[in-house]
mmCIF file of the N, C-alpha and C atoms, coordinates in Angstrom:
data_MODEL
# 
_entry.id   MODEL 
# 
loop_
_atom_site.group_PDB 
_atom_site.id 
_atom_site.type_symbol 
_atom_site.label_atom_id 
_atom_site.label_alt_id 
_atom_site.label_comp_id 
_atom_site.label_asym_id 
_atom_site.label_entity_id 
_atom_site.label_seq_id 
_atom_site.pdbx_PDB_ins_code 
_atom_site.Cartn_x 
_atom_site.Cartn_y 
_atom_site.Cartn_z 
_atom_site.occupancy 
_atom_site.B_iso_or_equiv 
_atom_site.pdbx_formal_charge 
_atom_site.auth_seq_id 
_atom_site.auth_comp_id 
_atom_site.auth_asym_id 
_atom_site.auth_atom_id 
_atom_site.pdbx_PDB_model_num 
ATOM 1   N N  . UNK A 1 1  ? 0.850   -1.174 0.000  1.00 0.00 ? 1  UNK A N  1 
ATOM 2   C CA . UNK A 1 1  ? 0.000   0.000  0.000  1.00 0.00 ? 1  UNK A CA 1 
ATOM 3   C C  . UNK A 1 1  ? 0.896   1.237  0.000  1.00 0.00 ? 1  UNK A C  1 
ATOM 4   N N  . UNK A 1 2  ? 0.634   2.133  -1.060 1.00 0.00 ? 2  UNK A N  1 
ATOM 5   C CA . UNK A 1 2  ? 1.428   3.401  -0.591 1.00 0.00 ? 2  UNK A CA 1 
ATOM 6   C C  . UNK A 1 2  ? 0.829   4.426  -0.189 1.00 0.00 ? 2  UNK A C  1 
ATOM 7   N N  . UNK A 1 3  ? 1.918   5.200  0.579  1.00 0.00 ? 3  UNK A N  1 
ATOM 8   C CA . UNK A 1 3  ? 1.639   6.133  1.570  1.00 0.00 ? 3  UNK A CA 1 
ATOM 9   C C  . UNK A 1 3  ? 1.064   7.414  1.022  1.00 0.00 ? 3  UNK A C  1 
ATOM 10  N N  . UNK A 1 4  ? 0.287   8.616  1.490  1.00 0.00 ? 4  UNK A N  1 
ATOM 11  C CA . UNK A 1 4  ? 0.158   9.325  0.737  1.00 0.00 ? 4  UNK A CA 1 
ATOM 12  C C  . UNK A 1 4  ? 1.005   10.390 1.603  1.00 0.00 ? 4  UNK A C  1 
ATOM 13  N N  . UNK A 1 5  ? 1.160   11.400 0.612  1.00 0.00 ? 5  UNK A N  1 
ATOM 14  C CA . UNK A 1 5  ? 1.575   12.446 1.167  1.00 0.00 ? 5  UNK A CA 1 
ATOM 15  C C  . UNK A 1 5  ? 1.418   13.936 0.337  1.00 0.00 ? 5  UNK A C  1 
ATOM 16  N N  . UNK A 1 6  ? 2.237   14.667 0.700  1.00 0.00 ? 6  UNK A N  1 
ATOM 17  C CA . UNK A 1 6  ? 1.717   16.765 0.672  1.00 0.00 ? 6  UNK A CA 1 
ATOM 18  C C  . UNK A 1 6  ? 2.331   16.644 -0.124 1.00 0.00 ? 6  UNK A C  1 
ATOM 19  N N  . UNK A 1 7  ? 1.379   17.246 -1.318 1.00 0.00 ? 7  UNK A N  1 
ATOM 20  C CA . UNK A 1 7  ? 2.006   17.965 -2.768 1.00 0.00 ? 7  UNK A CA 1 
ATOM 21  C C  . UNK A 1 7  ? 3.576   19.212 -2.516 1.00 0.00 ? 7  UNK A C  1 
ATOM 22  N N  . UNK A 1 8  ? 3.655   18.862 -3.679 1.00 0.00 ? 8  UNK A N  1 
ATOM 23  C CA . UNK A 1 8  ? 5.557   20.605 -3.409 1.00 0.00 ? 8  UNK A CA 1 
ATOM 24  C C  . UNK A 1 8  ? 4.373   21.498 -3.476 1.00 0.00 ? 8  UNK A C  1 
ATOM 25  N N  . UNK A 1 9  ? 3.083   21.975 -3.469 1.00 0.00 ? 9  UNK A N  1 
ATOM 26  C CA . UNK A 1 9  ? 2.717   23.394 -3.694 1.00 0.00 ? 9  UNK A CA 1 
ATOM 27  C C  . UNK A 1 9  ? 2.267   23.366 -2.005 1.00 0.00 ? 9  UNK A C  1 
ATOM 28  N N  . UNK A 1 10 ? 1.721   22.058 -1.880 1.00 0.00 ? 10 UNK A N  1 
ATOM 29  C CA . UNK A 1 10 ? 1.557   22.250 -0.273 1.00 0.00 ? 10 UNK A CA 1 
ATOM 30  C C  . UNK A 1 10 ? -0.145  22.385 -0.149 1.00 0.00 ? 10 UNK A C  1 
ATOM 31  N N  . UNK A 1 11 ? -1.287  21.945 -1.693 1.00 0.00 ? 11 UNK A N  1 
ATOM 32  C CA . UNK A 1 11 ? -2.391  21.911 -1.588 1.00 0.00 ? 11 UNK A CA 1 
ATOM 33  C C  . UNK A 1 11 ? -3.102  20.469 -1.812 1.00 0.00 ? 11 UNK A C  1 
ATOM 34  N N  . UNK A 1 12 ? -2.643  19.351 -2.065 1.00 0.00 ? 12 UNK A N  1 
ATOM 35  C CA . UNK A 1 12 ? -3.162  18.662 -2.375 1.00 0.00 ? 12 UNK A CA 1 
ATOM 36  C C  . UNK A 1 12 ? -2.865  17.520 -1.699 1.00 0.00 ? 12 UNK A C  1 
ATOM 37  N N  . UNK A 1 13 ? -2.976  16.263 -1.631 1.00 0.00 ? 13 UNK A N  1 
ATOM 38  C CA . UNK A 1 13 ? -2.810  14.816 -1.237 1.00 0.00 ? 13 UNK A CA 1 
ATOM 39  C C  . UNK A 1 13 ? -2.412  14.143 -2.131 1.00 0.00 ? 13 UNK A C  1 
ATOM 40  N N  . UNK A 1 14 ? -1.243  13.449 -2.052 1.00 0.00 ? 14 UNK A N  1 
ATOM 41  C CA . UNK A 1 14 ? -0.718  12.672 -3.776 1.00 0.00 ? 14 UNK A CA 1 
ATOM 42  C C  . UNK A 1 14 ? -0.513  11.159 -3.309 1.00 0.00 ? 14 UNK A C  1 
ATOM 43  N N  . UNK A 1 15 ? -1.115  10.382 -4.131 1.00 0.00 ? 15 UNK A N  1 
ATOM 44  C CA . UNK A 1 15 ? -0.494  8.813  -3.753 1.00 0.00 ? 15 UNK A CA 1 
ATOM 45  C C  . UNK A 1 15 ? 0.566   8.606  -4.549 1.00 0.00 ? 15 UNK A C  1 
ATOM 46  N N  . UNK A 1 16 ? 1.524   8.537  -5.077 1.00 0.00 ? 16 UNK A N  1 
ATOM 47  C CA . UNK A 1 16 ? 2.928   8.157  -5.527 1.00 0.00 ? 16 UNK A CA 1 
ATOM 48  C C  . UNK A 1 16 ? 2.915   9.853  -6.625 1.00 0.00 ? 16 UNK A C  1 
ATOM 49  N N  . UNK A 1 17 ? 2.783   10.020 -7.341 1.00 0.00 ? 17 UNK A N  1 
ATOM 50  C CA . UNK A 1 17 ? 2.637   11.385 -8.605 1.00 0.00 ? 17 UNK A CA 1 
ATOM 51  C C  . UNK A 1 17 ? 1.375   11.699 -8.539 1.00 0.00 ? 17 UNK A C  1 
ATOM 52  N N  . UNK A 1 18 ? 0.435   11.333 -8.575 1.00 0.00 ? 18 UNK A N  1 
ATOM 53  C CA . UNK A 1 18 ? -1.046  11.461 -8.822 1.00 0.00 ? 18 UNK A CA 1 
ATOM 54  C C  . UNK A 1 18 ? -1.804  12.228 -7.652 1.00 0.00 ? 18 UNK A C  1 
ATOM 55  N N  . UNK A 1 19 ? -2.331  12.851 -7.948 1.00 0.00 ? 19 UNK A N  1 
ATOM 56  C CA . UNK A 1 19 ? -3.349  13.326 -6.650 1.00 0.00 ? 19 UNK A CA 1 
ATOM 57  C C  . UNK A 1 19 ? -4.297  12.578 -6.381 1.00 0.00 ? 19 UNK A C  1 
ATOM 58  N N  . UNK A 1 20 ? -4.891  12.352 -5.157 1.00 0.00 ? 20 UNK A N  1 
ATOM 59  C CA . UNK A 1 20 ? -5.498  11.575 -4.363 1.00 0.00 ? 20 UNK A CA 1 
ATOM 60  C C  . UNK A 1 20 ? -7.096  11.967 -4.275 1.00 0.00 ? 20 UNK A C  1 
ATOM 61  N N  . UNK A 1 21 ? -7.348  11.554 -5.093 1.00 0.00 ? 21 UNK A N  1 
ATOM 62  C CA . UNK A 1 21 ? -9.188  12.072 -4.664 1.00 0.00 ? 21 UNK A CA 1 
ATOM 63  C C  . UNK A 1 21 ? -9.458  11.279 -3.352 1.00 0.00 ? 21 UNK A C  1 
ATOM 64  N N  . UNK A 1 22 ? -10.222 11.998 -2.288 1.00 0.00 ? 22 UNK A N  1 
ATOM 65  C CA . UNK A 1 22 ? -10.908 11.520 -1.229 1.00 0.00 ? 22 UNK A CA 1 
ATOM 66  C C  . UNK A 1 22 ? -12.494 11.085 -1.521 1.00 0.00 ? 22 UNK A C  1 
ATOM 67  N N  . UNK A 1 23 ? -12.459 9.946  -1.814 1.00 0.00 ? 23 UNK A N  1 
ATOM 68  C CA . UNK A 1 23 ? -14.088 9.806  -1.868 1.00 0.00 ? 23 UNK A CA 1 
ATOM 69  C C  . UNK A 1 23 ? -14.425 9.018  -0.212 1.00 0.00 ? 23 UNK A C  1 
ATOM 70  N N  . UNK A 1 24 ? -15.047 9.520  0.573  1.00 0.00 ? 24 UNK A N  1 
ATOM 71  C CA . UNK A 1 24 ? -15.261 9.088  1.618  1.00 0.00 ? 24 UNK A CA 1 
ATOM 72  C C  . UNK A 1 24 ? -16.352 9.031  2.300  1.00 0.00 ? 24 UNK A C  1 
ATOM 73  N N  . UNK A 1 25 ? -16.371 8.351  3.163  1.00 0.00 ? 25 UNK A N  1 
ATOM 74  C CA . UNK A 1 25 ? -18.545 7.850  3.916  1.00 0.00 ? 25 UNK A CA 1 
ATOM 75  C C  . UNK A 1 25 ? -17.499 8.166  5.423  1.00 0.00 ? 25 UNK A C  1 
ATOM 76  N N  . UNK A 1 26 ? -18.762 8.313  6.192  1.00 0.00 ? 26 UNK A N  1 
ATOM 77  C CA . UNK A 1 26 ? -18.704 8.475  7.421  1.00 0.00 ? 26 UNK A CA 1 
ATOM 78  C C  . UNK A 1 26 ? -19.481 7.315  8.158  1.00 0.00 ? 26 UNK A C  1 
ATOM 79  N N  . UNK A 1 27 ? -18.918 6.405  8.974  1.00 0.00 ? 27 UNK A N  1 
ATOM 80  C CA . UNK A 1 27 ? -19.411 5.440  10.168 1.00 0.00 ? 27 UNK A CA 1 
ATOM 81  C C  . UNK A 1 27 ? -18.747 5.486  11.701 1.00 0.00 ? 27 UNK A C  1 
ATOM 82  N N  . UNK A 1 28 ? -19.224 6.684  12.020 1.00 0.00 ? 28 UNK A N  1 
ATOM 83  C CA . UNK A 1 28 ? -18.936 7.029  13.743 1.00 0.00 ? 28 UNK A CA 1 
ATOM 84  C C  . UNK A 1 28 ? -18.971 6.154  14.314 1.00 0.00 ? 28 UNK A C  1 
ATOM 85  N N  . UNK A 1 29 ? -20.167 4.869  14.482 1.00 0.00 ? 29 UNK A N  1 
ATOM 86  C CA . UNK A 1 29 ? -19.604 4.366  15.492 1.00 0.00 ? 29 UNK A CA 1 
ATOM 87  C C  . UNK A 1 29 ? -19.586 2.944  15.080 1.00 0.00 ? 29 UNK A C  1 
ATOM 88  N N  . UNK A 1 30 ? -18.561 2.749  13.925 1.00 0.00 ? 30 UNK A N  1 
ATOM 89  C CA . UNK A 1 30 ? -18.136 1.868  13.302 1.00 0.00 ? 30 UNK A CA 1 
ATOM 90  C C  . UNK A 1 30 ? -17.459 1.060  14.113 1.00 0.00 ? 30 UNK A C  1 
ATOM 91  N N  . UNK A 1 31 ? -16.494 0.972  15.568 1.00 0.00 ? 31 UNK A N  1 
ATOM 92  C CA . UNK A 1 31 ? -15.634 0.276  15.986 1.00 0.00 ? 31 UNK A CA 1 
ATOM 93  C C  . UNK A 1 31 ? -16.091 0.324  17.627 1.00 0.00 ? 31 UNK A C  1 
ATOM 94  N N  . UNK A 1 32 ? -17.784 0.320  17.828 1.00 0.00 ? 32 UNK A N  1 
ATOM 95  C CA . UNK A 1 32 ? -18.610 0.201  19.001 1.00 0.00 ? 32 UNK A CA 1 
ATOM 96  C C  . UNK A 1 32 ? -19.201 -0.275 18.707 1.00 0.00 ? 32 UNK A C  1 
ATOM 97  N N  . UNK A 1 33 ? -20.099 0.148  17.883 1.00 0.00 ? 33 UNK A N  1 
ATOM 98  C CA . UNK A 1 33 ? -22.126 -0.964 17.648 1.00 0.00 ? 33 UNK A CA 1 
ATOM 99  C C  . UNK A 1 33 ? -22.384 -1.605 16.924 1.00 0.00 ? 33 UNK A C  1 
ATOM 100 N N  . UNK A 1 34 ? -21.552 -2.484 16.254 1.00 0.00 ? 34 UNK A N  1 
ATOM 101 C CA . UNK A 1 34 ? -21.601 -3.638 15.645 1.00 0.00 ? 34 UNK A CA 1 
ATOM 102 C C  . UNK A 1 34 ? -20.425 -4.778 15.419 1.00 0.00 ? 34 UNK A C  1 
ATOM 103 N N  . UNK A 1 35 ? -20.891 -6.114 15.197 1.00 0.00 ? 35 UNK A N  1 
ATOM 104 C CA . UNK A 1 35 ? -20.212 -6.945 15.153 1.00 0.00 ? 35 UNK A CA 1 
ATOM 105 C C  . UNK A 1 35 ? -18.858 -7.100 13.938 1.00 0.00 ? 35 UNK A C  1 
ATOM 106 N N  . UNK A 1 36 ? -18.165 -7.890 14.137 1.00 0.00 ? 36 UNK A N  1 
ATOM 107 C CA . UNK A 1 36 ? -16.957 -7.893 13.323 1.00 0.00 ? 36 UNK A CA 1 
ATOM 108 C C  . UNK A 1 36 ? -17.476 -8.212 11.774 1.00 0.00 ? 36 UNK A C  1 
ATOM 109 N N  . UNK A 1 37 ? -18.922 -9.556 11.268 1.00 0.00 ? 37 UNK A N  1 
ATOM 110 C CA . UNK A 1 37 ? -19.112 -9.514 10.676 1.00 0.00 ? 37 UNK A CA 1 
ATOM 111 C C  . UNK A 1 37 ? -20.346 -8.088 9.937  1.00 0.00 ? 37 UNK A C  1 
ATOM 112 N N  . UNK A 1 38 ? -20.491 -7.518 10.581 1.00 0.00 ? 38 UNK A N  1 
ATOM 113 C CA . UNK A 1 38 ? -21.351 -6.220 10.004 1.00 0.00 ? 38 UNK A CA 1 
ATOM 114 C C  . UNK A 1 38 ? -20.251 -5.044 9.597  1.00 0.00 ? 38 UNK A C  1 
ATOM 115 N N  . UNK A 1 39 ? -19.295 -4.982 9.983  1.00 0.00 ? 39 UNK A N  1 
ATOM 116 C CA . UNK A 1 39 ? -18.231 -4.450 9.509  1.00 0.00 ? 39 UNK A CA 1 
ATOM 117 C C  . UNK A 1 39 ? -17.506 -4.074 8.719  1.00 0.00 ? 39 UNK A C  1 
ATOM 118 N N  . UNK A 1 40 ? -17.489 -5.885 8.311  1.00 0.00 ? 40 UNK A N  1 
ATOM 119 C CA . UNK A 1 40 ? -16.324 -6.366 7.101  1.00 0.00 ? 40 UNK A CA 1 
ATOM 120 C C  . UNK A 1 40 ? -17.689 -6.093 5.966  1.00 0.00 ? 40 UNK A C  1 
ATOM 121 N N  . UNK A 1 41 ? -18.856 -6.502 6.131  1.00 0.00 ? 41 UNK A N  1 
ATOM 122 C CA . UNK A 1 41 ? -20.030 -6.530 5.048  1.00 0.00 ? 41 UNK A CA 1 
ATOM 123 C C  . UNK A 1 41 ? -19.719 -4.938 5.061  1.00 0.00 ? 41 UNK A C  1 
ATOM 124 N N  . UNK A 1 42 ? -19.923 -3.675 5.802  1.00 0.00 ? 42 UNK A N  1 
ATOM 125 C CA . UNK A 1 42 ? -19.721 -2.713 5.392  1.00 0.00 ? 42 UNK A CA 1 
ATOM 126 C C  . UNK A 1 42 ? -18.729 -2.311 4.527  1.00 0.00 ? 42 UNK A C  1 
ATOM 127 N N  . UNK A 1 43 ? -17.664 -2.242 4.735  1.00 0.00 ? 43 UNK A N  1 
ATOM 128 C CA . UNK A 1 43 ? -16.331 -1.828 4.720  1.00 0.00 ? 43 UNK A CA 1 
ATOM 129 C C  . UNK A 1 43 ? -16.467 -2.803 3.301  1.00 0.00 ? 43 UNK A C  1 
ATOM 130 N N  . UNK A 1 44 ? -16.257 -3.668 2.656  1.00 0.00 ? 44 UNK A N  1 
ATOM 131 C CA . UNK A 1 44 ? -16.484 -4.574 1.492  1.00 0.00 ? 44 UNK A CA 1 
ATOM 132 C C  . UNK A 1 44 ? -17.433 -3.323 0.658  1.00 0.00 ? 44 UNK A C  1 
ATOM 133 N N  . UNK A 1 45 ? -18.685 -3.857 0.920  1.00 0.00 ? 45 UNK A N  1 
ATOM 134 C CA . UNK A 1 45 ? -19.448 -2.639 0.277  1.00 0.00 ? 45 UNK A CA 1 
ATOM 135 C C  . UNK A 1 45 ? -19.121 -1.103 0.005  1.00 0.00 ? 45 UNK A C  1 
ATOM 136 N N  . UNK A 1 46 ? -18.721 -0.609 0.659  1.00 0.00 ? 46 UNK A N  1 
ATOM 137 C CA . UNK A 1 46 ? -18.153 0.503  0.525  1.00 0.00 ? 46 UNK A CA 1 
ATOM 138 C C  . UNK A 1 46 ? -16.864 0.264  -0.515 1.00 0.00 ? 46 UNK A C  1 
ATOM 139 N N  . UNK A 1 47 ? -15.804 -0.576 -0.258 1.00 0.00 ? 47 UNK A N  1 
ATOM 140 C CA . UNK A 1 47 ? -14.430 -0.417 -1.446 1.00 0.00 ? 47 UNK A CA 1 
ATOM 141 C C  . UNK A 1 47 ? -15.299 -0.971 -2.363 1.00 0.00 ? 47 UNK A C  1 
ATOM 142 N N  . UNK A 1 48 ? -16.147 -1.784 -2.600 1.00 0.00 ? 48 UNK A N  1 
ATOM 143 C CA . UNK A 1 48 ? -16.893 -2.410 -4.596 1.00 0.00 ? 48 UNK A CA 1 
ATOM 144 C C  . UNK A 1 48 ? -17.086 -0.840 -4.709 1.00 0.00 ? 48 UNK A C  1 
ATOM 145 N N  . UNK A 1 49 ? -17.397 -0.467 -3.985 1.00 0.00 ? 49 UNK A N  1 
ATOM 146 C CA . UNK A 1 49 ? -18.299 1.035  -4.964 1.00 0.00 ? 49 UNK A CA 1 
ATOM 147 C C  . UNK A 1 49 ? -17.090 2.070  -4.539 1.00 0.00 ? 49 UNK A C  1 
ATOM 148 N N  . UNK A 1 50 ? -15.974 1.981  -4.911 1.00 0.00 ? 50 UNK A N  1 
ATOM 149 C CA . UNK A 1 50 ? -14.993 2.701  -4.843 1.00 0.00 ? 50 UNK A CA 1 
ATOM 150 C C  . UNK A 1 50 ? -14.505 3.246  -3.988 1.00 0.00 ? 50 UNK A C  1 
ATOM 151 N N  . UNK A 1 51 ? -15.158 3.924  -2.575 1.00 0.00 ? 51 UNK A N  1 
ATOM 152 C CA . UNK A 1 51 ? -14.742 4.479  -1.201 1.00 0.00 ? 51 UNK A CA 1 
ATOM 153 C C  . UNK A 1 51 ? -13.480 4.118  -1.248 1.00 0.00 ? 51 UNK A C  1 
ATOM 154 N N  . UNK A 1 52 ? -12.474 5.125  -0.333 1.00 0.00 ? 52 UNK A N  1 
ATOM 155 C CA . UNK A 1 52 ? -11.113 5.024  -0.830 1.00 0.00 ? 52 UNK A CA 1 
ATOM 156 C C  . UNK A 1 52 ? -10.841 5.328  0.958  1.00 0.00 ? 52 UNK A C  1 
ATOM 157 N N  . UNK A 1 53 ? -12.250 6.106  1.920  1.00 0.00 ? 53 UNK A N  1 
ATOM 158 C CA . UNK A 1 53 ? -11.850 6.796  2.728  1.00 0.00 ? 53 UNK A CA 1 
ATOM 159 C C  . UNK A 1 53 ? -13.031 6.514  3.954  1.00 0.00 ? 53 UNK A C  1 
ATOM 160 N N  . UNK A 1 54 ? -12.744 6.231  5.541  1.00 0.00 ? 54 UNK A N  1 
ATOM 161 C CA . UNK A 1 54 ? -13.953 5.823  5.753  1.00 0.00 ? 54 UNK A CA 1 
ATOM 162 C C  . UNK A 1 54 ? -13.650 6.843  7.472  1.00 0.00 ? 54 UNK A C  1 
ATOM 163 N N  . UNK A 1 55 ? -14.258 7.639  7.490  1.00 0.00 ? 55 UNK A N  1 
ATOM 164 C CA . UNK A 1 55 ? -14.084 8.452  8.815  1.00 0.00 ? 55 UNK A CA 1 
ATOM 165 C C  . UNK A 1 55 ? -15.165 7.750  9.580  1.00 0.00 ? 55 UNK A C  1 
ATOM 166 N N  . UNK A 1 56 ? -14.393 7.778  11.022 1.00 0.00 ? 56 UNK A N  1 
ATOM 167 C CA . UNK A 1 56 ? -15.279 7.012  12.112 1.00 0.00 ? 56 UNK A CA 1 
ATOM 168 C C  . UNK A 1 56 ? -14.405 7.502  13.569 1.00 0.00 ? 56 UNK A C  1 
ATOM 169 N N  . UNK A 1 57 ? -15.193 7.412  14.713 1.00 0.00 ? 57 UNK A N  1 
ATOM 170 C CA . UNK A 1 57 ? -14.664 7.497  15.735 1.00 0.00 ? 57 UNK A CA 1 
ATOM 171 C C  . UNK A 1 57 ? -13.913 5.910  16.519 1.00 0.00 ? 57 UNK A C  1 
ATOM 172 N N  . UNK A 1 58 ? -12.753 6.405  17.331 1.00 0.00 ? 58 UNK A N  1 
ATOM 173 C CA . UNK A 1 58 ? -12.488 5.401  17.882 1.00 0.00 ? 58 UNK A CA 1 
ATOM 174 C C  . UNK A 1 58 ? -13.051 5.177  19.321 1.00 0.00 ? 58 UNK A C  1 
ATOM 175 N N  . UNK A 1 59 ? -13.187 6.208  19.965 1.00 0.00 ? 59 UNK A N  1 
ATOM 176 C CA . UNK A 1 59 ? -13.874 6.136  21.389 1.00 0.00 ? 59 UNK A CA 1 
ATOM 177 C C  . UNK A 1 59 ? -15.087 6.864  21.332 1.00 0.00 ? 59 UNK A C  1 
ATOM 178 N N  . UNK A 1 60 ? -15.980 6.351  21.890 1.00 0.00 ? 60 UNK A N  1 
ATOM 179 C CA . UNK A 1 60 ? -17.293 6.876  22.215 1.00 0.00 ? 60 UNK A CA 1 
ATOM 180 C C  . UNK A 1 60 ? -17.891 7.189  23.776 1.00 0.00 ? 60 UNK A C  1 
ATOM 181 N N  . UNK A 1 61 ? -17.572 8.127  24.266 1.00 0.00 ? 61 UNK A N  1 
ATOM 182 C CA . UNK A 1 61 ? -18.186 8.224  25.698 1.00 0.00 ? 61 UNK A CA 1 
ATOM 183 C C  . UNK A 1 61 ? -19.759 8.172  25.981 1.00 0.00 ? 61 UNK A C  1 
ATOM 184 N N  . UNK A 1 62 ? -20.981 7.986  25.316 1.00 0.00 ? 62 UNK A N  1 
ATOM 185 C CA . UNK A 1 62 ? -21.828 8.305  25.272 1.00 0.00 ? 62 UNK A CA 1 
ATOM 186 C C  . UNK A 1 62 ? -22.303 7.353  25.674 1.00 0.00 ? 62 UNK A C  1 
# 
């Protein structure tokens, strides 16, 4: 897997030369309220349909 990192102008996200589109979903409480297999069925579903990016919390005090 490669790493991404800061363009030389200092605006963008690049995976090796290329800029990095963020296509991304949000599942907050992805790593609390559900099981390992509801997860992987997410997370699967999400990369077939291209998601590259998946924001979620790790702790939940609530």
């Amino acid at each position: 897997m490669e790493n991404l990192h800061i363009s030389g102008n200092k605006k963008y996200l690049m995976k090796g030369d290329k800029p990095f589109f963020w296509l991304g979903d949000t599942a907050w409480m992805l790593f609390t309220n559900i099981s390992y297999e509801e997860a992987y069925t997410y997370l699967k579903n999400r990369a077939d349909k291209g998601f590259n990016v998946i924001q979620s919390v790790i702790i939940n005090k609530a």
